[in-house]
N, C-alpha and C positions, 0 to 999 in steps of 0.2 A: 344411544343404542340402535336407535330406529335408522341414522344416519349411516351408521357403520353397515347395519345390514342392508343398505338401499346400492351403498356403495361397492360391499364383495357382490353384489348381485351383478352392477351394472360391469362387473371386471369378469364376470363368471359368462354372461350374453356376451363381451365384448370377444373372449376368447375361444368360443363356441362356434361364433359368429367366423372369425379368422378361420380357426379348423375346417369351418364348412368350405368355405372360401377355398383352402385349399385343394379339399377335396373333390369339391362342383367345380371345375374349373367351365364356365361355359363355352367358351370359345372351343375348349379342348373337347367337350363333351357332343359339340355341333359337329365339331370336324369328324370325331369316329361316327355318329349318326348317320353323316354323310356317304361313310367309306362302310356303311353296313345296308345301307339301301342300294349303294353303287355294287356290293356282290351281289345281292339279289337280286337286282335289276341284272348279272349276267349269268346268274340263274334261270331267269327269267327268260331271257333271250333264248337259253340251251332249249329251255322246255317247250318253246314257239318253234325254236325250230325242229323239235321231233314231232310234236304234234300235226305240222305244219308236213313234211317229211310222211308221218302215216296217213294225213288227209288224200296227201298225190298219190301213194300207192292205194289207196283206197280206189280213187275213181280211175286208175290206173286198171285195177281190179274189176270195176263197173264196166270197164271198156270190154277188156277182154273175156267175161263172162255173157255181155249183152252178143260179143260177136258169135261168140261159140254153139249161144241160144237160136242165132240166126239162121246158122251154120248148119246144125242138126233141123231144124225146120224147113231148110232148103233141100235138105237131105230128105227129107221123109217126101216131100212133093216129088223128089223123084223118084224113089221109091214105088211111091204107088203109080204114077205115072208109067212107070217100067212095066210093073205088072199088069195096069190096063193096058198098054200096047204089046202085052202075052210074049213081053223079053226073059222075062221071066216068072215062077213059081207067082199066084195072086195071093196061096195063105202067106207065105214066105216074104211078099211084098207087106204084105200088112204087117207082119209079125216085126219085120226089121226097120217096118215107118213106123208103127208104137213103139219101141223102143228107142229111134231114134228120138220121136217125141219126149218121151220121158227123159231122155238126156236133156232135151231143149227145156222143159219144167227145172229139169232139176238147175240148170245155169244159169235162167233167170231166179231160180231162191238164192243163188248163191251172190247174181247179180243186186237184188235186192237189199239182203244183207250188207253187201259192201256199199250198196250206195247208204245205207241208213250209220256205219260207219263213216263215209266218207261226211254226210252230213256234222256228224258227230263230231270228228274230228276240223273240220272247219269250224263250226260254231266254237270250239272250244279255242281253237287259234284265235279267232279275232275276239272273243273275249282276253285273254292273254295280252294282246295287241293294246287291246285299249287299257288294261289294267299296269303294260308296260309306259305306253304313251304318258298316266298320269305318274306314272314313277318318275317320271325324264320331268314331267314338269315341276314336280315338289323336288328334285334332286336340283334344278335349275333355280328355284325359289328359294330353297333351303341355300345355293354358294352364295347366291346375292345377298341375301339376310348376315350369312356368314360374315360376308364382304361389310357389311353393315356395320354387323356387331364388332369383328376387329376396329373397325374406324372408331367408336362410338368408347372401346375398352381403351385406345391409347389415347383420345381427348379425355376421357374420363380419370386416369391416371396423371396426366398432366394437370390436371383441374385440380384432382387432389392434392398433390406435389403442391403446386403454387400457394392452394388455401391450407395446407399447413403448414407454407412457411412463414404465410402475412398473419398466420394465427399464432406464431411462436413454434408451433407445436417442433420437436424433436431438434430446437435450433439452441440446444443449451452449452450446445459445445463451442458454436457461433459465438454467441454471448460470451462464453467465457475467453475465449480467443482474443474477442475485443476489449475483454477487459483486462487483460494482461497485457495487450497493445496498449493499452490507456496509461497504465502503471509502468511499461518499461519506455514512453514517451513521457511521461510525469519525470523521471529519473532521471534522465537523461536533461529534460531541461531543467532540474536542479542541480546539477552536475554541473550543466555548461556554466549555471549562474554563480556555482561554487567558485570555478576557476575563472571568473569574472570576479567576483569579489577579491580573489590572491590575486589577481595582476592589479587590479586598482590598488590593492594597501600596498604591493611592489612599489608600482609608479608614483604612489604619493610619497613612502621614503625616499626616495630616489631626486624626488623634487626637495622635499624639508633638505634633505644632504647641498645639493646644488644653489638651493636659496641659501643656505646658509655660508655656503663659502662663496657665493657673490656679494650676500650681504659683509663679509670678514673684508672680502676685495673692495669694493664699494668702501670701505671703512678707512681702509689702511691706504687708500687713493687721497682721501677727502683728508687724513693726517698728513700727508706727504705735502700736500698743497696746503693746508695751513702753516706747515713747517716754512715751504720754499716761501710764501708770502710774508710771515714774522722776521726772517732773515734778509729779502728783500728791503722790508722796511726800515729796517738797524742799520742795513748798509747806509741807506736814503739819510738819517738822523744825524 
């Protein structure tokens, strides 16, 4: 009882075990692995390069807000400059150098801003960078492995091939092939020995026939010569 149920067991794991097999195919399972880091690694790339993209408009930004700020500041010096040298109005000088100032405030916040974007945007690039860089190296470890494992699947198959043929295993058709080789060569040389034995009891009548009517000849020679000698000698008397 104990045997029978060791044995549906070991056929129930044996066919679980195939099923999985099927299912996991590894080799197959590595290759999509591969082709699913490989689109986000140009994911990856897309997103470097926008970030990468609003970093430069950023200090793009940095630029032209630092100049603008310089700009209204070189403005206001003349400005007041004007009104000391009584070119013009001195409230009016001041009124439109503070204003211009306040332009120059407000270009440098906005300066400031973009450069704390543009920072922003860099760090997050080269972060990117490097988290693309170890993509490229496990996608480059993961084909070599791959590379590996196919070699490693088709020895392994052959290995198994070979040890289940020197184990018998699935060779019963083999077997039987040879053994009906063995029987329709068994037959055959009964057969030949069969019509080996009809030509020999052939050949041996064939001879009793021939002995016999040599030996009749032989007979009827040896009367003939006894005959011609008893007449010989009667003449002689």
């Amino acid at each position: 009882m104990w045997a029978w149920l060791k044995r549906l067991f070991r056929i129930g794991k044996a066919e679980a075990h195939s099923a999985l097999d099927k299912l996991e195919d590894p080799v197959k399972m590595t290759e999509q692995g591969i082709r699913d880091l490989k689109a986000n690694l140009e994911k990856a790339l897309v997103a470097m390069a926008e970030v990468k993209a609003m970093g430069i408009r950023s200090k793009g930004e940095v630029e032209d807000y630092e100049k603008k700020a310089a700009d209204y500041e070189m403005k206001a010096t003349l400005l007041l400059k004007k009104a000391a040298a009584g070119e013009m109005d001195a409230a009016e000088g001041d009124r439109l150098a503070a204003e211009a100032l306040l332009k120059k405030k407000e270009n440098e916040g906005h300066a400031a801003l973009a450069k704390k974007n543009q920072l922003y945007y860099e760090q997050n690039a080269d972060k990117l960078k490097s988290n693309i860089d170890d993509l490229k190296k496990n996608i480059s470890k993961y084909e070599s492995e791959l590379k590996t494992l196919k070699a490693r699947a088709k020895v392994s198959k052959a290995q198994k091939d070979i040890n289940k043929d020197l184990a018998g295993i699935d060779s019963d058709s083999t077997v039987q092939m040879l053994e009906r080789m063995k029987e329709k060569v068994a037959q055959e040389e009964a057969l030949a020995e069969s019509y080996g034995d009809i030509a020999s009891e052939s050949r041996s009548l064939d001879e009793e026939i021939e002995d016999a009517l040599d030996s009749s000849s032989a007979e009827m020679k040896v009367k003939s010569d006894l005959d011609a000698l008893k007449a010989k000698i009667a003449d002689g008397e």
